[in-house]
C-alpha positions as CSV (number, residue, x, y, z in Angstrom):
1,X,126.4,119.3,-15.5
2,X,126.7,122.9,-16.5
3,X,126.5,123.3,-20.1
4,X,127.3,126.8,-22.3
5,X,126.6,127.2,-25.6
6,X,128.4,129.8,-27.4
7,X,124.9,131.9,-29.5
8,X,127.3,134.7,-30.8
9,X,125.9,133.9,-34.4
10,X,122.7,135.1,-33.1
11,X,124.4,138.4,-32.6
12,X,125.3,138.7,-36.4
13,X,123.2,138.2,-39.4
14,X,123.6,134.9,-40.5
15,X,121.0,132.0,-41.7
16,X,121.3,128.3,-41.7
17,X,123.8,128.6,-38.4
18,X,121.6,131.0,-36.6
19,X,118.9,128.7,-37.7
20,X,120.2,125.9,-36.1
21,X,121.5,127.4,-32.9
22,X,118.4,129.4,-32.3
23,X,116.5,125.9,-32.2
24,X,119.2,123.6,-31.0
25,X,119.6,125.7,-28.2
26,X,116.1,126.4,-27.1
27,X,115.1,122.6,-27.5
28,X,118.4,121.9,-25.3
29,X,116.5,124.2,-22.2
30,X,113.5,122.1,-22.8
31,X,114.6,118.4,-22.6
32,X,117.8,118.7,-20.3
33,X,118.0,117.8,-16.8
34,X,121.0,120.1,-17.1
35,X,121.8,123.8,-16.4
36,X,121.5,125.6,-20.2
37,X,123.8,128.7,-20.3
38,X,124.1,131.2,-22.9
39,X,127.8,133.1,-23.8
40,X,128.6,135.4,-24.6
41,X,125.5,137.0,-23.1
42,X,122.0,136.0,-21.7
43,X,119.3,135.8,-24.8
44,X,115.8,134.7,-23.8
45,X,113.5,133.0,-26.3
46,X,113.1,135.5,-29.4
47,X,111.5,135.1,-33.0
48,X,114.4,133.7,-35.0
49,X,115.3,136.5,-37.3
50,X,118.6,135.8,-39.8
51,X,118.5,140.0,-40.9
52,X,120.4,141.1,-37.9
53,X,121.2,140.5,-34.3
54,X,118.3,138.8,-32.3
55,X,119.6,140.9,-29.0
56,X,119.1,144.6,-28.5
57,X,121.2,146.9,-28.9
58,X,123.2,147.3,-25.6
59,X,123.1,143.3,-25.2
60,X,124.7,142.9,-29.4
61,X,127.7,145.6,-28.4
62,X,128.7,144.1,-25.1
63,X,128.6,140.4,-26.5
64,X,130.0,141.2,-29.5
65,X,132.5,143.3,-27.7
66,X,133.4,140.3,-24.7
67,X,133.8,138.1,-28.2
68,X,136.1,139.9,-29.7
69,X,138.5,139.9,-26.6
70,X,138.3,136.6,-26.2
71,X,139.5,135.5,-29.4
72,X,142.4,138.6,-28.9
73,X,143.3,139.6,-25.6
74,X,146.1,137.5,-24.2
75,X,145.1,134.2,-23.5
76,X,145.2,135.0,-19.5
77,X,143.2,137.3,-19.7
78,X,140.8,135.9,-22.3
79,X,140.1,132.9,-20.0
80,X,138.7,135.8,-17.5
81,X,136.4,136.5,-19.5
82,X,135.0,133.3,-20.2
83,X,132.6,131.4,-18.1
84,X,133.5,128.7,-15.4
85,X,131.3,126.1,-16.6
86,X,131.8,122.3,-17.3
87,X,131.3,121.7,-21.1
88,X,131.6,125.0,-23.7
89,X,130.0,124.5,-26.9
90,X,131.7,127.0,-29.3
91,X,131.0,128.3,-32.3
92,X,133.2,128.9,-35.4
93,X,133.1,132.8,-34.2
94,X,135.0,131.7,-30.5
95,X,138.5,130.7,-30.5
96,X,139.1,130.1,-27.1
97,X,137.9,127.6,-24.6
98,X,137.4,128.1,-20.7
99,X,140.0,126.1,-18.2
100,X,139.1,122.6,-17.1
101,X,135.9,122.3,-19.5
102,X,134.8,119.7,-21.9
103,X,135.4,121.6,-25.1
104,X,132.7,120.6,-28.0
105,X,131.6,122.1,-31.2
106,X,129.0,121.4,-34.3
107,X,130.8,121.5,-37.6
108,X,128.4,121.9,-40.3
109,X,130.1,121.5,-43.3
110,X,133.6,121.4,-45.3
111,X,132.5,123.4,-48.7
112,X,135.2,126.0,-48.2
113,X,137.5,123.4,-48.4
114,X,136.1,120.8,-50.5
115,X,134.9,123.5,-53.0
116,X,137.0,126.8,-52.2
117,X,135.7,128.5,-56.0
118,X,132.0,128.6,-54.0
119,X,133.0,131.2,-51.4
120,X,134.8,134.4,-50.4
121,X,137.9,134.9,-49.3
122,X,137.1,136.2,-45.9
123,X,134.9,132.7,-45.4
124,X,137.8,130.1,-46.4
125,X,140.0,131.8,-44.2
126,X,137.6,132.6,-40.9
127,X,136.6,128.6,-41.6
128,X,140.8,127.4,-42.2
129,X,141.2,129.5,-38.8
130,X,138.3,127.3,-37.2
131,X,139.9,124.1,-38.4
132,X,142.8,124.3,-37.4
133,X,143.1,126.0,-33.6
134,X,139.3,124.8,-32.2
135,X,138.9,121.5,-33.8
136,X,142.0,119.8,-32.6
137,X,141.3,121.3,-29.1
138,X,137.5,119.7,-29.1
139,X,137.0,116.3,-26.9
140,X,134.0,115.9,-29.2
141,X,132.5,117.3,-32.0
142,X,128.8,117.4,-33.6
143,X,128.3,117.3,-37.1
144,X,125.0,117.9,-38.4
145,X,125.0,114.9,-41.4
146,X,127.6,111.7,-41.8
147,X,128.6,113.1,-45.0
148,X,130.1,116.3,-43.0
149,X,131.3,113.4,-40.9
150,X,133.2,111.4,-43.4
151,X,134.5,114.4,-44.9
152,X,136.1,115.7,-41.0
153,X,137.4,112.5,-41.2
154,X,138.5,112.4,-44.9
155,X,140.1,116.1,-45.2
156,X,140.9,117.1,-41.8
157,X,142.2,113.6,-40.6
158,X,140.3,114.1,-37.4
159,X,139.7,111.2,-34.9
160,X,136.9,109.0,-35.6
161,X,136.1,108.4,-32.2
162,X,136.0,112.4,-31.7
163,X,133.0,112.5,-34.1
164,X,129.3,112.4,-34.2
165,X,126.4,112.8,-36.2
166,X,123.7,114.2,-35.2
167,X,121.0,115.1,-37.5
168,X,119.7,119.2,-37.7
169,X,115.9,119.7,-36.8
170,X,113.3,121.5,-38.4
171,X,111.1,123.8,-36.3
172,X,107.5,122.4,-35.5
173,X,105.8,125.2,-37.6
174,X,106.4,123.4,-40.8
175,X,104.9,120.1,-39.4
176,X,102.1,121.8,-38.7
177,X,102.1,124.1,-41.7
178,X,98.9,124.2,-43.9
179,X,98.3,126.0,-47.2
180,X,97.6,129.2,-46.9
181,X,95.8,130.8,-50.0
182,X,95.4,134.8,-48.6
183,X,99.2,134.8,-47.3
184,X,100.3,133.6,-51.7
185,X,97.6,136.3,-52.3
186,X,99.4,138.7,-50.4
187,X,103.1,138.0,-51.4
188,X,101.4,138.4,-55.3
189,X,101.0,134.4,-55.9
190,X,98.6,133.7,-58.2
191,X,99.7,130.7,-59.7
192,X,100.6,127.1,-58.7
193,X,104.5,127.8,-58.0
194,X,108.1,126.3,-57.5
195,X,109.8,127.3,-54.6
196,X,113.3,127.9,-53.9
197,X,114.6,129.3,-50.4
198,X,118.1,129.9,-49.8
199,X,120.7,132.8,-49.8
200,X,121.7,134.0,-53.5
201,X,125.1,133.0,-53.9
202,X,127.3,130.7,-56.1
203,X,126.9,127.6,-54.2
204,X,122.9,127.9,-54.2
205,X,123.0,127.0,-58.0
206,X,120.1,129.8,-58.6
207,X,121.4,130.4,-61.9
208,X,121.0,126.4,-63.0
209,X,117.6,126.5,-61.6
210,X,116.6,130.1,-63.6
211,X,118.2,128.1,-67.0
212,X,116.1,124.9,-66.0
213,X,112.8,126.8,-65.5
214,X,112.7,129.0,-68.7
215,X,113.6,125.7,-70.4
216,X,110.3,124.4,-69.9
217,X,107.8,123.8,-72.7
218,X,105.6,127.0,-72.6
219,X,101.9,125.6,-71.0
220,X,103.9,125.0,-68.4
221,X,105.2,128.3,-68.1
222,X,101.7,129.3,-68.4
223,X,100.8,127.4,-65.8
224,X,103.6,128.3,-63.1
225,X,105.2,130.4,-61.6
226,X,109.0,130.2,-59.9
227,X,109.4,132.0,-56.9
228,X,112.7,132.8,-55.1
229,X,113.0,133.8,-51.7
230,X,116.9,134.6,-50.0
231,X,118.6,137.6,-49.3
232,X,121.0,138.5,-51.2
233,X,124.8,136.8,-50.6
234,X,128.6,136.9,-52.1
235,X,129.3,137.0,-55.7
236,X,125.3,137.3,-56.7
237,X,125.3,140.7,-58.5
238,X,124.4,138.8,-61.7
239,X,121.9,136.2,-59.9
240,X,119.8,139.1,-58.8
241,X,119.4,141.2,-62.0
242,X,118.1,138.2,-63.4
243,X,116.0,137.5,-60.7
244,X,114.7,141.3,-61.3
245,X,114.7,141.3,-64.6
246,X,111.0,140.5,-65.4
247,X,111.6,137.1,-66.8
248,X,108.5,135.4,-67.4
249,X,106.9,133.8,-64.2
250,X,109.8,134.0,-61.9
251,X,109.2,136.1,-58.8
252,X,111.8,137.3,-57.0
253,X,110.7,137.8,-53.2
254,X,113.5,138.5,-51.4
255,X,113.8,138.4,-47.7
256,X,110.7,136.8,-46.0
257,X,110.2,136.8,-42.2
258,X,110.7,133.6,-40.9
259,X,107.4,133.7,-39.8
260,X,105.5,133.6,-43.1
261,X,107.7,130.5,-44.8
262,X,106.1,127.7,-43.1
263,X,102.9,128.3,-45.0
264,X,104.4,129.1,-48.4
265,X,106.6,126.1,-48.2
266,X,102.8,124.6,-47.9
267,X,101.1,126.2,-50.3
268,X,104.1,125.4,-52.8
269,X,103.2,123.1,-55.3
270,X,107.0,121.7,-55.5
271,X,110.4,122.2,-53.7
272,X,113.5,122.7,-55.5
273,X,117.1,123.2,-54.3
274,X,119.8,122.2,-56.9
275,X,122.4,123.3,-54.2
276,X,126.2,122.0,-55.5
277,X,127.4,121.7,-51.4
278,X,125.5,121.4,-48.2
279,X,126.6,119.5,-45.1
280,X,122.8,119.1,-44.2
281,X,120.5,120.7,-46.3
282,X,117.5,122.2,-43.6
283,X,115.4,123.9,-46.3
284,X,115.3,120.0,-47.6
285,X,114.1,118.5,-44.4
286,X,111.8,122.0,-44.0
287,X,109.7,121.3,-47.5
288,X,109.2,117.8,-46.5
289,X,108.2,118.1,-42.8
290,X,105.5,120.3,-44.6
291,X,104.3,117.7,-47.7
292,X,105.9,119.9,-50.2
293,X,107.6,117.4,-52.7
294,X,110.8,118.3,-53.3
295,X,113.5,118.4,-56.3
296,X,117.1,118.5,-54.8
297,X,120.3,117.7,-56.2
298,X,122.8,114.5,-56.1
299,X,125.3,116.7,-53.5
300,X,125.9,114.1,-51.0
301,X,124.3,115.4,-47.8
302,X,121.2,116.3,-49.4
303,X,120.3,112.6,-50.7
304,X,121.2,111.4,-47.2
305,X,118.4,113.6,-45.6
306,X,115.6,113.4,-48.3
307,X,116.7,109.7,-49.3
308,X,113.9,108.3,-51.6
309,X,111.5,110.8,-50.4
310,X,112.6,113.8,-53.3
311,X,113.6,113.7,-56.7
312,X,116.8,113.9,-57.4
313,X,118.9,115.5,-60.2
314,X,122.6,116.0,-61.4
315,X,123.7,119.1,-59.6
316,X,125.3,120.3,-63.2
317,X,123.0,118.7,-65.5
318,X,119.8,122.1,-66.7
319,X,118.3,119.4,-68.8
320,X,117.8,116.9,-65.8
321,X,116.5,119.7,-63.4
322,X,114.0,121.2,-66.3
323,X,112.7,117.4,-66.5
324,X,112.2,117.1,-62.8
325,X,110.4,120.6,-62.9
326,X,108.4,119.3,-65.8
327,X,107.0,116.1,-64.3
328,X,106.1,117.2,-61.1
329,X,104.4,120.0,-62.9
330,X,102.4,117.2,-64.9
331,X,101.8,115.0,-62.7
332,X,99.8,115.5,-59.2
333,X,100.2,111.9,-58.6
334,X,103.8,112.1,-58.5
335,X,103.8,115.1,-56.3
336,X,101.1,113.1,-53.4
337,X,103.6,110.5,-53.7
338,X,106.5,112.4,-52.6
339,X,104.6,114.8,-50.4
340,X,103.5,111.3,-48.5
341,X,107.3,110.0,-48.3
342,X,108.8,113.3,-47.2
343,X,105.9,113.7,-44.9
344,X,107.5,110.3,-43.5
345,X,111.2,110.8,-43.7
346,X,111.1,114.1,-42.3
347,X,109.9,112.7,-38.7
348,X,113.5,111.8,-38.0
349,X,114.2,115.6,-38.0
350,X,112.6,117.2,-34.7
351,X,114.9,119.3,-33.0
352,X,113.9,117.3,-29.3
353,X,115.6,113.7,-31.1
354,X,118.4,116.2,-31.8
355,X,118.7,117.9,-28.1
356,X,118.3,114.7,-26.6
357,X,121.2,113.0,-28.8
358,X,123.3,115.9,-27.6
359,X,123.1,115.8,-24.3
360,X,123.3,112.0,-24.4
361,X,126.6,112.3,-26.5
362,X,127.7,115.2,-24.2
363,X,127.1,112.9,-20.9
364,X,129.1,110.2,-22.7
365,X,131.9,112.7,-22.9
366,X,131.5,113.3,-19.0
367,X,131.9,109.8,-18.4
368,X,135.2,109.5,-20.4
């Protein structure tokens, strides 16, 4: 079976979607017996990088370019321009499926429905556009956690039978990630630390998680530090003067290459991510393939990932967060505990299990 995935995230800057294509797709070349194609160009195995396009220049123009006439170009003509192939995997960027394919898709989540006050404008309506005209055309669809599942199923009144779940992986550098002391030294980390990653936006819950921290009783602001790394997202113009504001132990990081997370993740002496919507939650599943205990909040996705392996909060409550923060801070017993049981729960979450569930539900499709 020929099988092409749609990459033109990887042609944008983007995070947890380029994050999972990036791997998906690489891990699907790797344990397939089947032929792996990329649209809307060829991209050979790059560093994942979520600042910008992971093509060069020429490559980013014309797929951006063959993208944007497939989605407007009449709909003979847009079907020239896609490839004859026997299952397309789009993305929520392609609106158009090739003739006489199996047409398939990964839906990630439902927050710009479910929670329309957490996003832009331009996001609820590129996502109501994706809903409506590719889902119903999909024989199958992938969703990356049963809560995004149940909520297809709930909200969009989508086919049951149409849906899977199959988990996200997490790249094999954090399972083999160790504590690296020079790398903190070099990013300025001095001090045991709380780690947050994630873009700085509304949904993140950064602010909660700044309230929370300087809420703590002051030995153990003496003690540690709160360090923030994400680039810098919608509505987040107040988010980041406070991150740059000089408050007391918080350190504001930034963008970090992908490269150097692994081992800061490690070195971390706790995980926290008080998100208020996530249809999977990879930074999650990331902190515990690397033993970093984790704090998350109750959002439904995220306690079906970590399960009993993190400590978990009310997603509005700065009182139960700035608890959480407090006895993991206290308590290295506590922390071993959960670093052991994330350690554990996190082996479900390789991206081969997830390549080889895809194909296998993609083959099923084939056999329909």
């Amino acid at each position: 079976m020929r099988i092409t995935i749609d990459l033109t995230p990887l042609l944008v800057r983007s995070a947890g979607v380029k994050t999972y294509l990036h791997h998906w797709f690489e891990a699907l070349r790797k344990v397939g017996s089947h032929s792996i194609e990329s649209f809307p160009v060829e991209l050979g195995s790059k560093p994942l990088r979520h600042d910008g396009s992971m093509a060069g220049l020429p490559a980013t123009v014309a797929g951006l370019a063959r993208g944007q006439a497939v989605n407007r170009l009449p709909e003979f003509a847009a079907k020239a321009l896609l490839p004859s192939t026997d299952l397309f995997h789009a993305s929520s960027l392609t609106r158009r499926f090739p003739r006489h394919a199996l047409r398939t898709t990964t839906l990630h989540d439902l927050s710009t429905a479910l929670s329309p006050e957490l996003h832009p404008a331009a996001n609820i309506e590129s996502d109501r556009r994706f809903f409506a005209r590719v889902l119903p055309e999909c024989d199958g669809i992938l969703c990356v956690s049963e809560a995004t599942r149940q909520d297809a199923i709930r909200v969009l009144g989508l086919p049951e039978d149409r849906l899977t779940a199959i988990h996200s992986g997490v790249s094999e550098a954090y399972f083999a990630a160790q504590p690296d002391p020079a790398l903190a030294h070099r990013y300025g980390l001095a001090k045991p630390y709380f780690l947050y990653t994630g873009t700085i936006e509304p949904r993140k819950n950064v602010d909660l998680l700044l309230d929370a921290f300087r809420a703590l009783h002051a030995d153990i602001l003496e003690g540690w530090d709160l360090v923030v790394i994400g680039g810098a997202g919608w509505k987040c113009e107040s988010t980041i003067a406070r991150l740059r504001s000089g408050e007391a132990g918080v350190r504001y990081l930034g963008y970090v290459p992908e490269s150097d997370l692994p081992a800061l993740f490690a070195t971390a002496g706790a995980f926290v991510y008080p998100s208020l919507f996530e249809g999977f939650g990879l930074p999650v599943a990331q902190a515990m393939a690397c033993g970093t205990p984790a704090i998350i909040s109750d959002a439904t996705a995220l306690v079906e990932i970590a399960g009993d392996a993190a400590r978990i909060v009310d997603r509005h409550s700065r009182d139960e967060l700035r608890d959480a923060l407090a006895e993991l801070a206290a308590s290295p017993r506590r922390r071993e505990a959960l670093s052991q049981k994330g350690r554990s729960r996190a082996e479900r979450f390789h991206w081969d299990r997830c390549a080889r569930e895809s194909i296998a539900y993609f083959e099923s499709l084939d056999r329909r």
